[in-house]
Structures are given as structure tokens and as C-alpha cells.
N, C-alpha and C positions, 0 to 999 in steps of 0.2 A: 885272868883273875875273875873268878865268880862274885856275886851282888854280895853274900856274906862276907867275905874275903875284905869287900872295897868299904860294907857299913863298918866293919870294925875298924880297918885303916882309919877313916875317918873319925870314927869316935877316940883310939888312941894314938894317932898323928896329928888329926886336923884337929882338936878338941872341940868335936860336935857333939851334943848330945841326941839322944833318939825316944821319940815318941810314938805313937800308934799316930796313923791319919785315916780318919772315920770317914766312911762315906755318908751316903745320904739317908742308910738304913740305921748306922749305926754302927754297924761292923767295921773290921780296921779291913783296910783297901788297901793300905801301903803301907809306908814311913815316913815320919818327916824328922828331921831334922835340923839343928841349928846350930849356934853359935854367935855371940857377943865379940865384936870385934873393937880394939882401942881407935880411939878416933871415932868414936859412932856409929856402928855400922854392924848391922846384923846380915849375916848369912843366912838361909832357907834351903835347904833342899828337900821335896817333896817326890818320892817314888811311889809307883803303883806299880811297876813290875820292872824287868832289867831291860826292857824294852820301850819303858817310857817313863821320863824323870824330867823335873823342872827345877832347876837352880837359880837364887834371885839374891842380891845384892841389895839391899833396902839401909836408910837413912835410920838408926835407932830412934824413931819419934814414931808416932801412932798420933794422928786430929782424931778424938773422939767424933769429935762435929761430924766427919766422913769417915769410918770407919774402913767401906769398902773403896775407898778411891786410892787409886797409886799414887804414890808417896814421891813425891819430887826426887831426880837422882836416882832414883829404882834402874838398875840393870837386871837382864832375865835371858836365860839362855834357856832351851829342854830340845829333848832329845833321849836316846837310849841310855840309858842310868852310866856306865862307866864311862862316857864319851863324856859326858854334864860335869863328872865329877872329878875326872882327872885332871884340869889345870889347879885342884882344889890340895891335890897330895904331893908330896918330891916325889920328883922324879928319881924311879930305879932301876939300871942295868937289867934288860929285857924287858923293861914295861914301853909299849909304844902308843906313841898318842897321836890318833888321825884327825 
């Protein structure tokens, strides 16, 4: 399953939604991705290509005070984008997960 394939599973299985993610010039460099989970808890997943992707599990609260500090609870896995994202969709006869 190619990167198109896995954003859209995501957006209509996982209910993520998808944003541009800007690099430092400005331009979009990947995607990012989200979702608000019950219980508090936001999902992240941030790609730059299907070869490198970051998925992170963060506490829904943001401290202004620290804006850049990790968020207590934060888990973060990355890696090549379909590997990051697949414990994220059900599993489907012929899809395999390394």
C-alpha cells in the first residue's frame, strides 16, 4: 500500500485529519496529521516522505509557560511512514505488519 493509499485510510478509518507541514522556508515538506482522541489524548503523525515519518501520542493539554517542552506522557515512535502508521489502522487480510 502506497503513502496515498495509507493518508486516506487514515483520514476515513482512523479519523485524522490532514494538514500541510511547512518547513523552514515555508513550503510544505510533508503532512501532518491528527486527531483528538476520548480520554484526552491527541495523536500526531508528521511525514516528509514514505521513508521517514514520526508518530506521537501526546496528553491533550499544551503549558503555554513551555510551549516547546515534552508534555508528560508523551510516547513517539518514527520511522518509514507505513511501518509508524500501521498499528494506527485494522488490520486487513494481506496487509502485514513488520
Amino acid at each position: 500500500m502506497d503513502s496515498t493509499e495509507l493518508i486516506e485510510r487514515l483520514r476515513r478509518e482512523g479519523g485524522f485529519r490532514m494538514l500541510p507541514l511547512l518547513g523552514n522556508s515555508g513550503q510544505v515538506a510533508g503532512v501532518h496529521l491528527s486527531r483528538f482522541l476520548p480520554g484526552g489524548h491527541l495523536d500526531v503523525i508528521q511525514a516528509w516522505d514514505e521513508h521517514w515519518a514520526v508518530y506521537a501520542r501526546l496528553p491533550d493539554v499544551l503549558d503555554s509557560s513551555a510551549p516547546f517542552a515534552v508534555p508528560l506522557g508523551a510516547r513517539a515512535q518514527s520511522g518509514p511512514f507505513s511501518r509508524v502508521v500501521a498499528p494506527l489502522l485494522p488490520l486487513q487480510s494481506g496487509l502485514t505488519m513488520r
